[in-house]
VOPAGU-2260 file (C-alpha; in pm, 1 decimal, decimal comma):
REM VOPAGU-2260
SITE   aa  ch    i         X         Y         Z
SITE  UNK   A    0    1729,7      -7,1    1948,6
SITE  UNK   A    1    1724,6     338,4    1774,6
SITE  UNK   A    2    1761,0     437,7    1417,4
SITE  UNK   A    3    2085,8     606,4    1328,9
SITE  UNK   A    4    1815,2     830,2    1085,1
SITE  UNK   A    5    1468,2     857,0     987,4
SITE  UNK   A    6    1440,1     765,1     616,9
SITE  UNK   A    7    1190,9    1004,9     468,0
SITE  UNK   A    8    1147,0     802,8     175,2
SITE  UNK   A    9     840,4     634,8      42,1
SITE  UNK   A   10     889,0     328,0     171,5
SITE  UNK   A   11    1152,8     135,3     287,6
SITE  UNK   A   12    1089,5     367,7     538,5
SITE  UNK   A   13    1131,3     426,1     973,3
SITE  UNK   A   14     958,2     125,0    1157,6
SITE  UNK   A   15     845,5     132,0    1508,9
SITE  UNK   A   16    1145,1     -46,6    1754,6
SITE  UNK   A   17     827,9    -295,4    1822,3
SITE  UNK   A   18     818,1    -368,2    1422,6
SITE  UNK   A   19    1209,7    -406,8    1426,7
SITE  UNK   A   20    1209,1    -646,0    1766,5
SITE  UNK   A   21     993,2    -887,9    1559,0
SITE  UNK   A   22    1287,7    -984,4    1333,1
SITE  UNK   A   23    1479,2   -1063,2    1601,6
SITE  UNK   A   24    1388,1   -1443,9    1685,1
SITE  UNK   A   25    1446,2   -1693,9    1372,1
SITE  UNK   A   26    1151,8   -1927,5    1268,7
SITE  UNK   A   27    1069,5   -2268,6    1066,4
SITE  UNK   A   28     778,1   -2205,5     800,3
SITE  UNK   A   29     631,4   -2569,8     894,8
SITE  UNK   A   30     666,5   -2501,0    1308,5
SITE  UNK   A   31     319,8   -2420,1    1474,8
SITE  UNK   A   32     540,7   -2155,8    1678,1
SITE  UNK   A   33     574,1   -1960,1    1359,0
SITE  UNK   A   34     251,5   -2012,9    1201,6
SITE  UNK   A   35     -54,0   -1970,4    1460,4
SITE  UNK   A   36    -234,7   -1873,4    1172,8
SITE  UNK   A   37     -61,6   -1573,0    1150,7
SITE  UNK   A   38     -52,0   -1547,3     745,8
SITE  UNK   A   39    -434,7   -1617,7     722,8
SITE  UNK   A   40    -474,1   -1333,0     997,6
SITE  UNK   A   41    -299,7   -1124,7     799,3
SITE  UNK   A   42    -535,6   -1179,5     509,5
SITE  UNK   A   43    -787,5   -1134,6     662,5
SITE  UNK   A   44    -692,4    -813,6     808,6
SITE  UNK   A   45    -601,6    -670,3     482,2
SITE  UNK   A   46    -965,8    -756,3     327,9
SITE  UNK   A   47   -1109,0    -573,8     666,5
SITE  UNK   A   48    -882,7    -234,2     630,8
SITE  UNK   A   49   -1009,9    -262,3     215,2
SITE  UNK   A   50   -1366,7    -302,5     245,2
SITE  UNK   A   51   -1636,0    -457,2     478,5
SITE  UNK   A   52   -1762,9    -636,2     152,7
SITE  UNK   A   53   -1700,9   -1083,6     146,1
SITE  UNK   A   54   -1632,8   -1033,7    -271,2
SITE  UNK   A   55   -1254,0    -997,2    -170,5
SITE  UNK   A   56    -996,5   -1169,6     -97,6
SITE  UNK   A   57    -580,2   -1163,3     -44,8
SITE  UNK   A   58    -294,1   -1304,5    -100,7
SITE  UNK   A   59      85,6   -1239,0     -57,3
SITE  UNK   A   60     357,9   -1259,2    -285,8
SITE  UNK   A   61     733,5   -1281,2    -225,2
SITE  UNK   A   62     981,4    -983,2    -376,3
SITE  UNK   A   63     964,0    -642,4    -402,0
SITE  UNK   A   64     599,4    -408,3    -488,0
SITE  UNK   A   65     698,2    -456,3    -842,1
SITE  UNK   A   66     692,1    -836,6    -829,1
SITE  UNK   A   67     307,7    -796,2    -714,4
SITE  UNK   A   68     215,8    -585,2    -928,4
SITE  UNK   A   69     360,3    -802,1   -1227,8
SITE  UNK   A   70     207,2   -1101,0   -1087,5
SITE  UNK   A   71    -142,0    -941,2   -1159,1
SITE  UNK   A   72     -59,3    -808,4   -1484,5
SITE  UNK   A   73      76,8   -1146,2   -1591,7
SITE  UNK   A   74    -200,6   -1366,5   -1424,0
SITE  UNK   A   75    -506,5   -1128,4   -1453,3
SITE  UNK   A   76    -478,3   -1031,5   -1866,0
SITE  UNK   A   77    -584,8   -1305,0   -2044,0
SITE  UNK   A   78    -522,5   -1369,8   -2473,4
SITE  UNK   A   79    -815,5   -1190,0   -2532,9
SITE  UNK   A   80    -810,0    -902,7   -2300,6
SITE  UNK   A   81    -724,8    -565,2   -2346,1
SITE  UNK   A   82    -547,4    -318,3   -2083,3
SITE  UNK   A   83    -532,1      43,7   -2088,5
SITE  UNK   A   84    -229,6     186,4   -1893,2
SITE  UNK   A   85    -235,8     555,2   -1743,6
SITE  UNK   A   86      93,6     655,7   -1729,2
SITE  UNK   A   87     195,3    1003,4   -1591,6
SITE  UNK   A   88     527,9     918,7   -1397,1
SITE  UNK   A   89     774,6     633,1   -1355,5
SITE  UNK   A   90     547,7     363,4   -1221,5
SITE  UNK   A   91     270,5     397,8   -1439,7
SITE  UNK   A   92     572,8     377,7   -1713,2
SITE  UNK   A   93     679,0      56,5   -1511,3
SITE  UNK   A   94     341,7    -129,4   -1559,0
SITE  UNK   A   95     378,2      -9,4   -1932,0
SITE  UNK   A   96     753,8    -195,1   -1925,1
SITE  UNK   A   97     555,1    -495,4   -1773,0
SITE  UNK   A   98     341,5    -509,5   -2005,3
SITE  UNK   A   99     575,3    -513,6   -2289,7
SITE  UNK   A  100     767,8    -817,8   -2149,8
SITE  UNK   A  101     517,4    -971,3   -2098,7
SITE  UNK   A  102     385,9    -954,1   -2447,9
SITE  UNK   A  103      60,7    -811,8   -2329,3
SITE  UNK   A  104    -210,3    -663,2   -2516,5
SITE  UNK   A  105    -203,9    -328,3   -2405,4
SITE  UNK   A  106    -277,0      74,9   -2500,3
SITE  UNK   A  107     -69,7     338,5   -2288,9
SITE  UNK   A  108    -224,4     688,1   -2259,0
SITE  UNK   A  109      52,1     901,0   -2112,3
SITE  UNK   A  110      83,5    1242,0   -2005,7
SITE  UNK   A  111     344,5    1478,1   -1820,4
SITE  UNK   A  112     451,9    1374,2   -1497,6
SITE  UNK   A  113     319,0    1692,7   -1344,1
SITE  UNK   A  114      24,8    1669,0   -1536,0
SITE  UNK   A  115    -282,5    1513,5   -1350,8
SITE  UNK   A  116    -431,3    1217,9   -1613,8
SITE  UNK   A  117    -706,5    1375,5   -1823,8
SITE  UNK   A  118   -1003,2    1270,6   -1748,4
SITE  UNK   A  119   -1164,9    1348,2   -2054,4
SITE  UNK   A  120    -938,2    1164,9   -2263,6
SITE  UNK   A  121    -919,0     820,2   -2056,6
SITE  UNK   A  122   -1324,8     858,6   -2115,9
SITE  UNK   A  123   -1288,2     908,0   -2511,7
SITE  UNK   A  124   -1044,8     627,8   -2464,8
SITE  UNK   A  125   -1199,3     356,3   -2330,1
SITE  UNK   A  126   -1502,2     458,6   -2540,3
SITE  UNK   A  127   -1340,7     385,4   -2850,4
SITE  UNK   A  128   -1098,0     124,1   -2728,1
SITE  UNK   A  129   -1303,1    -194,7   -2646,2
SITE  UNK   A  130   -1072,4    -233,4   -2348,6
SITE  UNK   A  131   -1130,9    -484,5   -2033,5
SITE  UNK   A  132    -863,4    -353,9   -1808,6
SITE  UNK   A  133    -750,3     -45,6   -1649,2
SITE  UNK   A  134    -440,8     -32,6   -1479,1
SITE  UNK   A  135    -357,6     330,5   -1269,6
SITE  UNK   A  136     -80,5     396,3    -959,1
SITE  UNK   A  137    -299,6     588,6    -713,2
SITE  UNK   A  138     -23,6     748,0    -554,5
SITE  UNK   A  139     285,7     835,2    -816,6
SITE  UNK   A  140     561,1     917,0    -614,3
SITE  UNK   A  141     757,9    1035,5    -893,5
SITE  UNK   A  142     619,4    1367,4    -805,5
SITE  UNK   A  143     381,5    1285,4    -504,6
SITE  UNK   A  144     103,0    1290,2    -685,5
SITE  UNK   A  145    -233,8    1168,6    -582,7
SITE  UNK   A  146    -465,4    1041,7    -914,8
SITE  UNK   A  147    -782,6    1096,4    -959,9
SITE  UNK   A  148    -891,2     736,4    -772,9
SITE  UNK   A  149   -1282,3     817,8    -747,1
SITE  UNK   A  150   -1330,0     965,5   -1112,0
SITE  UNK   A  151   -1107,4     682,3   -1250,7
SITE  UNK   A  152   -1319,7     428,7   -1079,3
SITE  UNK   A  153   -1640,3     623,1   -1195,7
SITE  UNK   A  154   -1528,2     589,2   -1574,1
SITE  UNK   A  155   -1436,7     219,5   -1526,4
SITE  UNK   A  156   -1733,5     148,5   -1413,9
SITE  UNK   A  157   -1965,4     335,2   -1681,2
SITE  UNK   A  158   -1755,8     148,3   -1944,3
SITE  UNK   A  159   -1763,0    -211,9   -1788,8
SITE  UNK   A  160   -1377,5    -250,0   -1769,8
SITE  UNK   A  161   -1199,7    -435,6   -1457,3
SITE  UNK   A  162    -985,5    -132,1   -1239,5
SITE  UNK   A  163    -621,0    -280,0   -1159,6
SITE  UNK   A  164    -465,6     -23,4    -885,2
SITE  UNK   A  165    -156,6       9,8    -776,3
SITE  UNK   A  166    -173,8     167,3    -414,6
SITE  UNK   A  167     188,6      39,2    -322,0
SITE  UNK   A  168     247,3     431,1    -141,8
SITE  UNK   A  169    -130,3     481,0     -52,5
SITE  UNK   A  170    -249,9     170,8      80,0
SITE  UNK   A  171    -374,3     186,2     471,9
SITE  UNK   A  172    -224,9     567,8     484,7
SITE  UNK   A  173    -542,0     710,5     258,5
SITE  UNK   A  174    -886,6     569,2     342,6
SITE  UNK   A  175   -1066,9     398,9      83,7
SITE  UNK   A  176   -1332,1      95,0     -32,0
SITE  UNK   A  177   -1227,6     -90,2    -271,2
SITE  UNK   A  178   -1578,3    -268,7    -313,2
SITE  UNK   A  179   -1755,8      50,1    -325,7
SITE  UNK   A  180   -1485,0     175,1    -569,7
SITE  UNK   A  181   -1527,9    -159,9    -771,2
SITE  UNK   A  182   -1166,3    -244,8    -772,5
SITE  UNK   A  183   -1079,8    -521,1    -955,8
SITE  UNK   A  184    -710,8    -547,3    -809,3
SITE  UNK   A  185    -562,2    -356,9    -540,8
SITE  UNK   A  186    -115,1    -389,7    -514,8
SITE  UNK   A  187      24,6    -279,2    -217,2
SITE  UNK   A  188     350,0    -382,1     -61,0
SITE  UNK   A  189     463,7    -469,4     359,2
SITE  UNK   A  190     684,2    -167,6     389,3
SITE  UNK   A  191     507,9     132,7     294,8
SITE  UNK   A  192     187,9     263,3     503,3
SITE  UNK   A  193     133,9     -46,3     708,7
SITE  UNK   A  194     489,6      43,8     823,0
SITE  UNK   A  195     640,3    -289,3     775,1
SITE  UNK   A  196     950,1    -383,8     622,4
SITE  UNK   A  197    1081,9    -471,4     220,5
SITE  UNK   A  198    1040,0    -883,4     135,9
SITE  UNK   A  199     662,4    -958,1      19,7
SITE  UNK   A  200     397,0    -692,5    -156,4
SITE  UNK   A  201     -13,6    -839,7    -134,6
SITE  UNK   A  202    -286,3    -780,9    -375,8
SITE  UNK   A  203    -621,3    -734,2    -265,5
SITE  UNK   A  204    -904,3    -872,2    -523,3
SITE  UNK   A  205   -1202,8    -979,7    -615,7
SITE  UNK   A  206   -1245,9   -1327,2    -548,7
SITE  UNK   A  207   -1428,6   -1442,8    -894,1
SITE  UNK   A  208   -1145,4   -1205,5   -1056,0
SITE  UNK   A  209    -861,3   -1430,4    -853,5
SITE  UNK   A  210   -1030,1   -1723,8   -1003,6
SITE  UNK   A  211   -1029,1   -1549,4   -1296,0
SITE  UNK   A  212    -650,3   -1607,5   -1333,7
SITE  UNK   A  213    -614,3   -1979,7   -1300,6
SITE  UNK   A  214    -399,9   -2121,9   -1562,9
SITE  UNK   A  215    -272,9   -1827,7   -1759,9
SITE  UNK   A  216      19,0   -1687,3   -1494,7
SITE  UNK   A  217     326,7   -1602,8   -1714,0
SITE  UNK   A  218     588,7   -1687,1   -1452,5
SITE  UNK   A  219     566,6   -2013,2   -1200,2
SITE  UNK   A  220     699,0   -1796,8    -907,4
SITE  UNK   A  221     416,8   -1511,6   -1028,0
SITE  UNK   A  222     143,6   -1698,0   -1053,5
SITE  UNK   A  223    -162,6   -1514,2    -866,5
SITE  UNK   A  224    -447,2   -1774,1    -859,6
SITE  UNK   A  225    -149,3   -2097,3    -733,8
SITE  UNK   A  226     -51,5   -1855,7    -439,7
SITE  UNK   A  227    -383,2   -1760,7    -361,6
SITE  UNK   A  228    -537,5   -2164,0    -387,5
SITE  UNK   A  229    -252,1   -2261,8    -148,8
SITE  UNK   A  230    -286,8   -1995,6     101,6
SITE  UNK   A  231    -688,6   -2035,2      79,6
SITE  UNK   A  232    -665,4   -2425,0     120,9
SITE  UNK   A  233    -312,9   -2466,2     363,7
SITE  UNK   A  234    -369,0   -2251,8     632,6
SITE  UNK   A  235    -209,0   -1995,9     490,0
SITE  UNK   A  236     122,4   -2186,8     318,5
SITE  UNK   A  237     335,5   -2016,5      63,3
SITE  UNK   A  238     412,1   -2196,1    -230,6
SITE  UNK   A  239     794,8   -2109,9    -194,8
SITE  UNK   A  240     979,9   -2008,3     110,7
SITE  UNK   A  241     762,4   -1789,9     341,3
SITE  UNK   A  242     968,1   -1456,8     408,3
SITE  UNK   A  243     946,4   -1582,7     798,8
SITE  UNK   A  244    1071,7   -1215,3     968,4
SITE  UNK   A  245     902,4    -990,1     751,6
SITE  UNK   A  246     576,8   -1167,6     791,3
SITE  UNK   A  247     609,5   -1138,9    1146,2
SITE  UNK   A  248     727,6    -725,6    1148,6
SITE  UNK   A  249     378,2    -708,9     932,1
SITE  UNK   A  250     171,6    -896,0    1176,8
SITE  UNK   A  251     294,4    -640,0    1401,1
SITE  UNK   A  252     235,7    -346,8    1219,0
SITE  UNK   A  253    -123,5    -472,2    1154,1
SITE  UNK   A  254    -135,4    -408,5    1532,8
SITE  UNK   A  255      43,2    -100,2    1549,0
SITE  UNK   A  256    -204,4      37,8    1275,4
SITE  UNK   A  257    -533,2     -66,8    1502,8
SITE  UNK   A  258    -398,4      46,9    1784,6
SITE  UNK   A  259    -297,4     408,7    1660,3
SITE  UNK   A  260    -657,9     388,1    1578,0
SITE  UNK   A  261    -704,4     278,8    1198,6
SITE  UNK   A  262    -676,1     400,5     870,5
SITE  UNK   A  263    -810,5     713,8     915,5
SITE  UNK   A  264    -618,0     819,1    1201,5
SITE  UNK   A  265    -281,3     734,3     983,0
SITE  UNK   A  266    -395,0     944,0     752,0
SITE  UNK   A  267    -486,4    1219,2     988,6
SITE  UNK   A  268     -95,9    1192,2    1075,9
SITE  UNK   A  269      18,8    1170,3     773,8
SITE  UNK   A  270    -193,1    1504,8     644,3
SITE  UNK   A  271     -44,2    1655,9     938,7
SITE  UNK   A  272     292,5    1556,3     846,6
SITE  UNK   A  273     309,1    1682,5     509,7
SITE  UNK   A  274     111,6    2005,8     603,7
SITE  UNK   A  275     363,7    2121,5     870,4
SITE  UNK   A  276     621,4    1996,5     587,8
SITE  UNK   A  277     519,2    2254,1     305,7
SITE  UNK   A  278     465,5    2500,8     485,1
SITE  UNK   A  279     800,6    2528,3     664,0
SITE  UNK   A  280     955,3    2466,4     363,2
SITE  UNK   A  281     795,0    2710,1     162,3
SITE  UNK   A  282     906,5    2937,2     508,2
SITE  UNK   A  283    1277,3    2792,6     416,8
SITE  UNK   A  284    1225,5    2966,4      97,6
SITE  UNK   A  285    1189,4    2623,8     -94,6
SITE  UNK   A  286     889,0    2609,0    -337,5
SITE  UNK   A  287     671,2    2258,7    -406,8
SITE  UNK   A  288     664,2    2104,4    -765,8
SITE  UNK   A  289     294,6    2050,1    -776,8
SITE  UNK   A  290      16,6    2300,7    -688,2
SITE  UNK   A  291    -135,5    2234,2    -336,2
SITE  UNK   A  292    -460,4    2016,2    -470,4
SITE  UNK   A  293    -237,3    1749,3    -630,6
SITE  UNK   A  294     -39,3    1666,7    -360,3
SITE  UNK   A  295    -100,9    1315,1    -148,7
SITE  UNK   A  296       4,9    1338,4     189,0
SITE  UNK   A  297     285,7    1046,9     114,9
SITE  UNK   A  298     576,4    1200,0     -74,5
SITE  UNK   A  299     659,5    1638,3    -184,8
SITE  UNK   A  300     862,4    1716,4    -459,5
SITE  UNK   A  301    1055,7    2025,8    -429,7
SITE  UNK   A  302    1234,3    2280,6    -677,6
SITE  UNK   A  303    1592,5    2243,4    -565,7
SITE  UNK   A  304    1752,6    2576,4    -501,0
SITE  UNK   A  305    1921,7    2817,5    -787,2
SITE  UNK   A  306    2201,9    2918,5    -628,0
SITE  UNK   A  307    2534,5    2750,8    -782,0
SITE  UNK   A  308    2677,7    2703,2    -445,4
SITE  UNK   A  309    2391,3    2444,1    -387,0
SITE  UNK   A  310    2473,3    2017,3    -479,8
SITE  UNK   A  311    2204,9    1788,2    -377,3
SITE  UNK   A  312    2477,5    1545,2    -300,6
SITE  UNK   A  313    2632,8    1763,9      22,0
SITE  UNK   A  314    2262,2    1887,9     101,3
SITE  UNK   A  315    2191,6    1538,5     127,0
SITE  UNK   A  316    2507,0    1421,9     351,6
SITE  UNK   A  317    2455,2    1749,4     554,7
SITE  UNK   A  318    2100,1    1628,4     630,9
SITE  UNK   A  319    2243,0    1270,0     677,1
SITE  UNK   A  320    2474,9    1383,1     936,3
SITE  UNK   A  321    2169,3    1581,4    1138,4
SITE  UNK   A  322    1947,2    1274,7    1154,2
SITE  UNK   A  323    1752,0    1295,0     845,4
SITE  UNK   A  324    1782,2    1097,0     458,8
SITE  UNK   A  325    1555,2    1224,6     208,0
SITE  UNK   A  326    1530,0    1134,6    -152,4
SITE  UNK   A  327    1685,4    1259,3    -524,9
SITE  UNK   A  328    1441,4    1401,3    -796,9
SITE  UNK   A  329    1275,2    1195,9   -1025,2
SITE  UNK   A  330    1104,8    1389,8   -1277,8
SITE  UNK   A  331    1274,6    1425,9   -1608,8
SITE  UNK   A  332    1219,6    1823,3   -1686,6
SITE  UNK   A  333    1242,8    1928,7   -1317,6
SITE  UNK   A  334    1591,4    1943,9   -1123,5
SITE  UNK   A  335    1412,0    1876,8    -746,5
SITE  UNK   A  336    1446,3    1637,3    -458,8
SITE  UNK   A  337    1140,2    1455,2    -264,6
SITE  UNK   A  338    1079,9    1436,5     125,4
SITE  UNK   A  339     854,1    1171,3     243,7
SITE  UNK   A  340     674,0    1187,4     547,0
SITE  UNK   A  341     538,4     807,8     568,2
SITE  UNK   A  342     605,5     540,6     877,4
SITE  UNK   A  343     709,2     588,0    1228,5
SITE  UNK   A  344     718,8     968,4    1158,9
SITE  UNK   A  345     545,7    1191,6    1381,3
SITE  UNK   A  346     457,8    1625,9    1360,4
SITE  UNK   A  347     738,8    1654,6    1615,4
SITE  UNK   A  348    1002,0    1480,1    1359,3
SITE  UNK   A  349     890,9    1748,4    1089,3
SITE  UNK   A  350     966,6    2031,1    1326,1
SITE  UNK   A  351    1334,0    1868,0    1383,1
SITE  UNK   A  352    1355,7    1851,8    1002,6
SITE  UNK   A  353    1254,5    2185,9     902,4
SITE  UNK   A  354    1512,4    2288,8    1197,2
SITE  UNK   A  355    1810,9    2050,2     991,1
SITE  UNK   A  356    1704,2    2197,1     674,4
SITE  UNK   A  357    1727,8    2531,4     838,6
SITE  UNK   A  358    2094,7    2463,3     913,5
SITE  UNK   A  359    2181,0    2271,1     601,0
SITE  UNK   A  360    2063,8    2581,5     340,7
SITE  UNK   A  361    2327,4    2725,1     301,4
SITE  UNK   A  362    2541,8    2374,7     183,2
């Protein structure tokens, strides 16, 4: 089984032929072959790679990262809550667009997306805002961008309001402790830095915050605190029909993560990764969109070249046809294109890349 390409996206993105092999065998939901316990192992392995503390607890949700991340937003804010939304690229906008659906009491503080979020200001903000939510993407791929996690956290907690994070592109590829961090909500999704593939996202959470939710979901399908009482009290049962190959490709990348050694040592990778990455580039003569201490080792935007003879679209097929697919710009004031350097990817890959890029300049 080999890939015709390595996707150097942020997620979907290249799985391990072990992840892939998982899909292969079809299973019931109610058979004990498929179950073993396998979704409540998966729980609890997620709670273990967040934080040692017993506060937290998981639970998975059907669809797409997006889907997740609504269910908190439309579970978790109750009538008389308030959220403050940092917004500086197009999935903090997204969790503003949620909000507004959902008819949600909510404040959006926005800034550039090659701005990092001012610190300053979220601190005057909240201050002056008598907010009880937070809700900041950690990693915004929009530019690769890592926020400011720790000083985010820090002002959260001097100002009493619950921290909703969405790590969907960070999430077991950059190491953190959500308990020590005093998360409220972490949103991550199966095929992004486990390495897993698209069909169900998780949150992370507080257990009294879970609780929290009961009875004021705005969607039946969304509802945070029924998924998470079902899967707590049925061995791990989804409410609607359990997404039976990707949960087994995830139990597998669980395993592929321990065994490469952890968190840390993904991360270590990944570094590596987008190290070799900007600096060959910058070699290639291509320049990065954000300075060096803003970039997250998931995702690097990159000036596209000035020369007219240059078209993203044949760069792109050229690379396509050497074994590599990379991904279009996304910011609004910057003509660029993004390289990820996430999943089954290794320092060797980057070399081949730089080496296709190489022969692909001159379009």
């Amino acid at each position: 089984m080999m890939n015709h390409y390595l996707l150097l996206t942020p997620g979907p993105l290249t799985t391990s032929e072990s992840v892939k092999k998982a899909m292969l065998k079809d299973w019931c939901t109610w058979d004990d072959d498929y179950n073993l316990d396998v979704v409540q192992k998966i729980r609890q392995t997620l709670v273990a790679l967040a934080t040692p503390s017993n506060d937290y607890s998981s639970v998975l949700m059907q669809g797409s990262g997006t889907a997740s991340v609504e269910s908190v937003l439309g579970s978790a804010i109750l009538p008389d809550d308030k959220l403050l939304v940092i917004n500086n690229g197009a999935y903090g906008k997204r969790i503003a667009e949620i909000c507004q659906v959902l008819r949600l009491n909510h404040e959006v503080l926005s800034f550039k997306e090659t701005q990092a979020p001012d610190l300053a200001l979220i601190a005057d903000t909240l201050a002056h805002g008598q907010f009880s939510h937070l809700a900041m993407v950690h990693c915004e791929t929009t530019t690769g961008m890592l926020n400011p996690l720790e000083q985010v956290a820090k002002l959260c907690n001097q100002h009493q309001v619950r921290f909703i994070l969405d790590a969907m592109s960070s999430f077991g590829g950059i190491d953190m402790d959500v308990a020590a961090l005093n998360i409220e909500f972490l949103i991550s999704s199966a095929n992004k830095c486990i390495q897993g593939v698209p069909g169900f996202g998780f949150v992370i959470a507080k257990q009294a915050a879970i609780t929290r939710c009961k009875g004021n979901a705005k969607s039946l399908s969304l509802d945070l605190y029924d998924q998470w009482h079902t899967m707590e009290h049925a061995n791990g049962k989804w409410r609607f029909t359990s997404p039976t190959h990707v949960v087994r490709a995830f139990a597998q990348a669980l395993m592929e993560l321990e065994e490469e050694g952890g968190v840390s040592a993904r991360q270590a990778r990944y570094t590596q990764n987008q190290q070799l990455l900007c600096h060959g580039m910058q070699e290639l003569g291509f320049k990065a969109l954000l300075p060096t201490d803003m970039h997250s080792p998931i995702i690097t935007s990159f000036y596209s070249p000035t020369e007219p003879e240059y078209d993203f679209k044949r760069f792109y097929q050229a690379l396509k046809a050497l074994g590599f697919v990379i991904y279009p710009g996304k910011v609004s004031d910057a003509d660029c294109f993004r390289i990820g350097n996430i999943g089954e990817v290794y320092p060797e890959d980057i070399a081949r890349l730089l080496s296709a890029i190489a022969q692909a300049k001159y379009w």
